[in-house]
N, C-alpha and C positions, 0 to 999 in steps of 0.2 A: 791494699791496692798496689798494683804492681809500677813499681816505677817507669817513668818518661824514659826513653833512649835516648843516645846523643847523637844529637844529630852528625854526622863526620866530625870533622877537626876544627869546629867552632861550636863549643858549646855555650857561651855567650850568643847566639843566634838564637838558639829555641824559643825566649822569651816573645823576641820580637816578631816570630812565624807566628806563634801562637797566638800574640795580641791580631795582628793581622789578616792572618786567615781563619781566626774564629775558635771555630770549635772543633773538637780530637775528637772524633771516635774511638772504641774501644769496643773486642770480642766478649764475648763471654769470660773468656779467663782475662782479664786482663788485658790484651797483648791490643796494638796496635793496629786498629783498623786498614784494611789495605783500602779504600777508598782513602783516606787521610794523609796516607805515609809521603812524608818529606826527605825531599833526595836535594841535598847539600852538594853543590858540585864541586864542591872543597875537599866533601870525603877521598880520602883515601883510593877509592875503588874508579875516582873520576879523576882527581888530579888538577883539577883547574887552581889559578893560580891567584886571580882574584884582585891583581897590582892596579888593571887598566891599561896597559903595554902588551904582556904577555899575551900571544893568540890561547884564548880558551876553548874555542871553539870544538875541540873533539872533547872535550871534557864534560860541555854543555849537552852537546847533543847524545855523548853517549847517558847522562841521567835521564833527558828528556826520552829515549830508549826504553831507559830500565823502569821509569816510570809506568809508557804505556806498554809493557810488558807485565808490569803485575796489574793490570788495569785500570792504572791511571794515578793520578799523585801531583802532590807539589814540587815544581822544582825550584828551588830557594838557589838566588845568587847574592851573598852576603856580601855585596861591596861592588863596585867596576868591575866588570868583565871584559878584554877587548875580544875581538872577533873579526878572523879575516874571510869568513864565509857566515849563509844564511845556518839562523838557531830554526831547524825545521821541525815542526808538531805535525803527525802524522797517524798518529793514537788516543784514540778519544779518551775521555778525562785528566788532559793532563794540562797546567795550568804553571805559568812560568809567575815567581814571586821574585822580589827585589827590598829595599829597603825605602822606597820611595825615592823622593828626588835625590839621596845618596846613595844611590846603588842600581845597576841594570845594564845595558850593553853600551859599549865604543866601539864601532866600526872602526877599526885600521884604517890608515889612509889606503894602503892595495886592497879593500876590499873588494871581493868576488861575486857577483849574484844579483838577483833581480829586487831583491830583498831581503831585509834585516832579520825578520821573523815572517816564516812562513806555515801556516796553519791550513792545514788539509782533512781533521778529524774534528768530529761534533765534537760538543762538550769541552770543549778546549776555551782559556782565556792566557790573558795578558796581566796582571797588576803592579801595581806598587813601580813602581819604576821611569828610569830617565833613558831613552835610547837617542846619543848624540854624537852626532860627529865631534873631532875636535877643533876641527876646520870651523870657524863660526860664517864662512860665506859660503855656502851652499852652494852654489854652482861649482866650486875648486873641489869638491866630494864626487866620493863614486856615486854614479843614478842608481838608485836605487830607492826602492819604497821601503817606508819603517815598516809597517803591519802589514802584508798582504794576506788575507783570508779569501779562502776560492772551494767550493764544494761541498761545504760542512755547514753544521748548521747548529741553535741553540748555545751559543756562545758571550764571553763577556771580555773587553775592553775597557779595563776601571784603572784611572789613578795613575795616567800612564801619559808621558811627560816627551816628545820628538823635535829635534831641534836641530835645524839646517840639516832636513832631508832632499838631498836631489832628487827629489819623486814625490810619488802622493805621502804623506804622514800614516795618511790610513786607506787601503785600496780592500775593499769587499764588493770581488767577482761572482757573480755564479759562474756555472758552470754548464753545457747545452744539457746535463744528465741531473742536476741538483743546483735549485736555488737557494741563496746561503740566508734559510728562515730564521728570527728571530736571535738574530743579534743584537748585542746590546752596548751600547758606548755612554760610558759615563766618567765624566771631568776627565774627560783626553784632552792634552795641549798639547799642539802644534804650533809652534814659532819658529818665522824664518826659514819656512820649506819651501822648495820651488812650488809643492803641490798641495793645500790639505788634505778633507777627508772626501773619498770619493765610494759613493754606492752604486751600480750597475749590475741590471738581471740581464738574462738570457734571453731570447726569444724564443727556444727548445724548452727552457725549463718555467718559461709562464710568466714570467717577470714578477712573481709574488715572493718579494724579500723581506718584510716581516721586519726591517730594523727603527730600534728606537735610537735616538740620540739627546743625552740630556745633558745639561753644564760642561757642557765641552767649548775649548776655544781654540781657534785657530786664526792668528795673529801674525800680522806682518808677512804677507803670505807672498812670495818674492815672484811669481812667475804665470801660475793660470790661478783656475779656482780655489776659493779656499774651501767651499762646500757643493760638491756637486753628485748630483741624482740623475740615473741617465735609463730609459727603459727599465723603471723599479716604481712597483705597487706600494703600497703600505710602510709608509716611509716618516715619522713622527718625531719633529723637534721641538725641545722645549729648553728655555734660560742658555740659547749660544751666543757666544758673541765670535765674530771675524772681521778680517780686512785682509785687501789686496793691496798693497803700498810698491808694486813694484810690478813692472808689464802689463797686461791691459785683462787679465782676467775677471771674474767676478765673481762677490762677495758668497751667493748661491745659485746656483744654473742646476734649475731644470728643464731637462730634454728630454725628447722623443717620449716614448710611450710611460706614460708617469701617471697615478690615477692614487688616489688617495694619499697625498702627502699633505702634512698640515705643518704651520713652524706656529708657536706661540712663543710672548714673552723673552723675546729677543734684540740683539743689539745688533745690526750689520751695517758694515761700512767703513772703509779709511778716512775718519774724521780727523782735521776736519776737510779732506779731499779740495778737490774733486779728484779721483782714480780716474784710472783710461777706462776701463771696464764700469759694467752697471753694476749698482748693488743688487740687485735680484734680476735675473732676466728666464724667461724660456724661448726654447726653440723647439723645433721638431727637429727629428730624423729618420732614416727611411724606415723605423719602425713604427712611426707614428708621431702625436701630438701631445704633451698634458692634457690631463681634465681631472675633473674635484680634485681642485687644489686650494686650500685654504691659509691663509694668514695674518695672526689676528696681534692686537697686543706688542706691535714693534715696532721697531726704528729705522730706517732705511737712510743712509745719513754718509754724506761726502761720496757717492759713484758719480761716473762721468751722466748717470742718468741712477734716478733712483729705482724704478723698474722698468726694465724692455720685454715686451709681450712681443713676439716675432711668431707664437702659435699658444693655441691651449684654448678648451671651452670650459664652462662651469670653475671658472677662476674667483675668488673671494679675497679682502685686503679690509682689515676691518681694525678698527682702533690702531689706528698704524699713523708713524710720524713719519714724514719725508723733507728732511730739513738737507740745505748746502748741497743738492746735489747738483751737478756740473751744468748739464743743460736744460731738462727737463725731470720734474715730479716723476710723471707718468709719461712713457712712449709708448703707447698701443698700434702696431701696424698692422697685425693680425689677429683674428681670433676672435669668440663670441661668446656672451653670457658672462662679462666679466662684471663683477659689482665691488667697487667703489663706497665702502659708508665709515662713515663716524672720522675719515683721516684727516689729518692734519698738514698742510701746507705751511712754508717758510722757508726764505731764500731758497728758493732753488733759482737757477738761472745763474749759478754763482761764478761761471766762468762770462765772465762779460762779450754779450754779444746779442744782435735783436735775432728774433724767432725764436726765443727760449720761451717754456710755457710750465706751470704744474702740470697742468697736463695736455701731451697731445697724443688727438690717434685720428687716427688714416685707415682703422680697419671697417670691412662692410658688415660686419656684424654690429651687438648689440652688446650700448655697455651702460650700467648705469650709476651714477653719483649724487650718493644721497647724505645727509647728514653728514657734512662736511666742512671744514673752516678753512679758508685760503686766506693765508695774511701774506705771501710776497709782495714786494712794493713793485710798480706799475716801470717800466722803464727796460734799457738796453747797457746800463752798467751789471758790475757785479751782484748777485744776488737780487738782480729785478728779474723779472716774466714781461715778453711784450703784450701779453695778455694771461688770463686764466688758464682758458682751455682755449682749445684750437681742435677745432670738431671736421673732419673734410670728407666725410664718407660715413657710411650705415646711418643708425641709429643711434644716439648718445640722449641719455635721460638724465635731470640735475635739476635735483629736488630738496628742497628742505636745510639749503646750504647759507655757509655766510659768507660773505666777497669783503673782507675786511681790509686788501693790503692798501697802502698810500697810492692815489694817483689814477687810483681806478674809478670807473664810471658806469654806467648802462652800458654807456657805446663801445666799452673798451675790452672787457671783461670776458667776452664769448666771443671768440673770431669763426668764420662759415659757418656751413649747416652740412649734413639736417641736425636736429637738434631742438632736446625738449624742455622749459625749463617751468620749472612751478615752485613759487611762493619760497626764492631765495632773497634772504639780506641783502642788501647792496644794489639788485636787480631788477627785482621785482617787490610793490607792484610798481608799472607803469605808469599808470593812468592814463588820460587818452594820451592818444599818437597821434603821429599824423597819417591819415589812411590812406593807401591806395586810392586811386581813381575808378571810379563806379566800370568796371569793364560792360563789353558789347552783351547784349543781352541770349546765354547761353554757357557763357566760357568763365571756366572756371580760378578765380583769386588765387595766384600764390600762395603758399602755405607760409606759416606765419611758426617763429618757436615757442610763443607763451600762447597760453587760452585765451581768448579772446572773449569778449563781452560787444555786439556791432549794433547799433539801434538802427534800422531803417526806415526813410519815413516817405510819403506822398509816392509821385512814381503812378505809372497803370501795369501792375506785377500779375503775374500768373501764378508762377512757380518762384521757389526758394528751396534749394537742400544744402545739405550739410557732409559734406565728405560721401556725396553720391546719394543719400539719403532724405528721402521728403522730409520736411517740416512741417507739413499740411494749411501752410499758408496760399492762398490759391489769389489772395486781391490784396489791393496797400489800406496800410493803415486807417482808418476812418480818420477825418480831418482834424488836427489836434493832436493824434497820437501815433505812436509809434511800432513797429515789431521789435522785438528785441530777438537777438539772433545770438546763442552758447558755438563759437566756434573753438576746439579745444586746438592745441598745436598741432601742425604737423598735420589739420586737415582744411579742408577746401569748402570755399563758397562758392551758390554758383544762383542768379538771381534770371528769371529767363519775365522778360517786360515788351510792351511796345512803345513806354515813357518812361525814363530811367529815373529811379530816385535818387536822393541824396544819401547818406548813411553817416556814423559819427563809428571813431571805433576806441574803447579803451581795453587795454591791456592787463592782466592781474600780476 
């Protein structure tokens, strides 16, 4: 078998390229795969110096060169490398390696450029490596993004470690000619950046960006978002954890035109907060709204609000905790088709003041809350709600839930209407009420938020319907007995007589 070559002027490296990036190809005779080939920027032929001080930067870029000149390659940096400009990949398969968190770039404090590493060719990745200022406050560093990828497509970001970036950690642009498809982010850490990871399509190139993101963290996030989705399709996280501990950004925002994004099994939030920003929010923008957007399986925990809906239709939140967040659970002002199931409520309210709620919305659309537990305690201190919910417009459905916190009541628990509520703990049932006054004979009862059960009895009746609709009752009850009348929420009685009866009503 033909022996291994040495890699430039560290041949104590081979082992650990190899443990790390896998597997060697080899020709027919022997010889070393050109898909494979490892470009040491140590060699001889590059010159980099490898201290951490010294600018590498021509050194780097000229293997990154040689690389995608023989058609692509590893570039292995065996140690710090500093760099007073951007390491730019430009040539598809070429894929920058490091040592892990002992090894990978230092921005000079004069650094130059928009970015740390710039990626403009498919098939190109990032691994094993730490890209850090030395400056540990981030704002005193050049702005600059760690990752910026823009045009290219089928890509990987693995194992790759940004700290105190004056910019996004990770910025994936398209571009109006190419959307940047099926990128992949796996255990990227961002600590300490003004910006984390940021994904945004084009409106030219479709907004179909294809990216997953999995065990990635971006932590103590000094300035906006720590994760944000902006005009991008097909957008999939799974096991992240963040926080915004500094300026009023939030923990994930998505905006404008967003349609298939899902987050599972996740941790967000500056706990134990409250932050200025919300842990999860959407918005629109002039390109549009979210819609099918799902999230299931997480935490939403210490935002100045746990989520703000400000736009988006076909919204989901499902086995999801929303604990300590600052003013309210849920803020819905906008937006339609949003469901609510299986979450869990506690302390929220946690910035002491009255009109905190788990959840409030004000939008005119349709939201619904079902299978759900609310244990905040009832009050206008820290960590109390002045109520549950707080319903003020559209439609709100709330069903199937438990009203467990301290201090809460029937009367307390649901503030305005409309609003629908069926067979919750704490709530319901009712039992009788006290009913309305038999109105004029014609005009139709106030709508009501639970189903009703109404017995009517004596009376000289004609008619009776039900939310506009006959009940084919045409005379009162024979002497002794009663009609019994199913009036479900949120619809109307209407009794048309020339002798008014009496009526009894309970509640379910």
């Amino acid at each position: 078998m033909a022996r291994l070559p040495t890699i430039g002027s560290d041949t104590n490296s081979w082992g650990t390229v190899l443990n790390q990036f896998l597997q060697v190809g080899h020709n027919a005779d022997g010889s070393l795969s050109n898909a494979m080939r490892v470009y040491n920027v140590k060699d001889d032929a590059y010159g980099a110096v490898v201290n951490g001080s010294t600018d590498d930067i021509s050194a780097i870029n000229a293997a990154v060169t040689a690389a995608g000149a023989a058609g692509g390659g590893v570039v292995y940096i065996p140690g710090v490398s500093a760099v007073s400009a951007p390491v730019t990949m430009s040539s598809p398969n070429v894929t920058l390696v490091s040592n892990g968190a002992g090894g990978g770039l230092r921005p000079l404090p004069g650094f130059s450029g928009s970015q740390v590493v710039l990626i403009t060719a498919d098939f190109c990745g990032v691994r094993d490596m730490t890209i850090a200022f030395a400056n540990t406050t981030y704002s005193s560093n050049p702005a600059a993004d760690g990752i910026r990828i823009t045009g290219c497509r089928s890509g990987t970001i693995r194992d790759v470690y940004l700290n105190y970036i004056n910019g996004w950690a990770v910025h994936s642009t398209a571009t109006a000619s190419i959307a940047n498809y099926w990128w992949q982010f796996l255990n990227v850490h961002g600590f300490q950046c003004a910006s984390g990871m940021r994904i945004a399509g084009n409106t030219s190139s479709g907004y179909n960006m294809a990216h997953t993101v999995t065990n990635c963290i971006m932590d103590q996030i000094q300035n906006s978002d720590a994760y944000q989705v902006e005009d991008a399709h097909d957008v999939l996280f799974a096991n992240i954890e963040g926080s915004v501990t500094a300026g009023s950004g939030n923990t994930i925002h998505i905006k404008g035109n967003c349609a298939a994004v899902y987050l599972s099994n996740s941790d967000l939030g500056p706990a134990p907060g409250p932050g200025l920003g919300a842990t999860v929010q959407f918005d629109s923008t002039a390109n549009g709204s979210p819609t099918q957007v799902s999230f299931v399986n997480s935490i939403f925990e210490g935002g100045l609000t746990g989520v703000t809906i400000n736009a988006g239709t076909e919204l989901m939140f499902r086995n999801c905790d929303l604990l300590r967040n600052g003013t309210h659970g849920f803020s819905i002002t906008a937006g339609d088709s949003i469901i609510i199931s299986g979450c869990l409520f506690d302390l929220n309210g946690a910035t002491a003041a009255a009109g905190h709620y788990d959840i409030n919305q004000s939008t005119t659309g349709g939201v619904m809350v079902e299978t759900c537990w609310f244990n905040t305690p009832q009050g206008t201190t820290a960590n109390h709600v002045a109520s549950v919910i707080n319903s003020t417009a559209g439609t709100m459905t709330v069903q199937n839930s438990t009203f467990n916190g301290v201090g809460f009541t029937s009367a307390n628990i649901i503030a305005g209407f409309p609003k629908i509520i069926r067979n919750c703990r704490g709530y319901n049932p009712l039992g009788a009420i006290t009913p309305p006054a038999v109105p004029a004979s014609g005009v139709n009862v106030a709508t009501q938020s639970i189903d009703m059960t109404i017995y009517i009895k004596g009376g000289t009746l004609t008619a009776i319907t039900v939310g506009g609709v006959a009940t084919g009752i045409s005379a009162a009850a024979s002497a002794g007995a009663v009609h019994t009348i199913r009036v479900p929420a949120q619809q109307t009685i209407n009794i048309t007589y020339s002798v008014a009866p009496t009526w009894t009503w309970f509640g379910d």
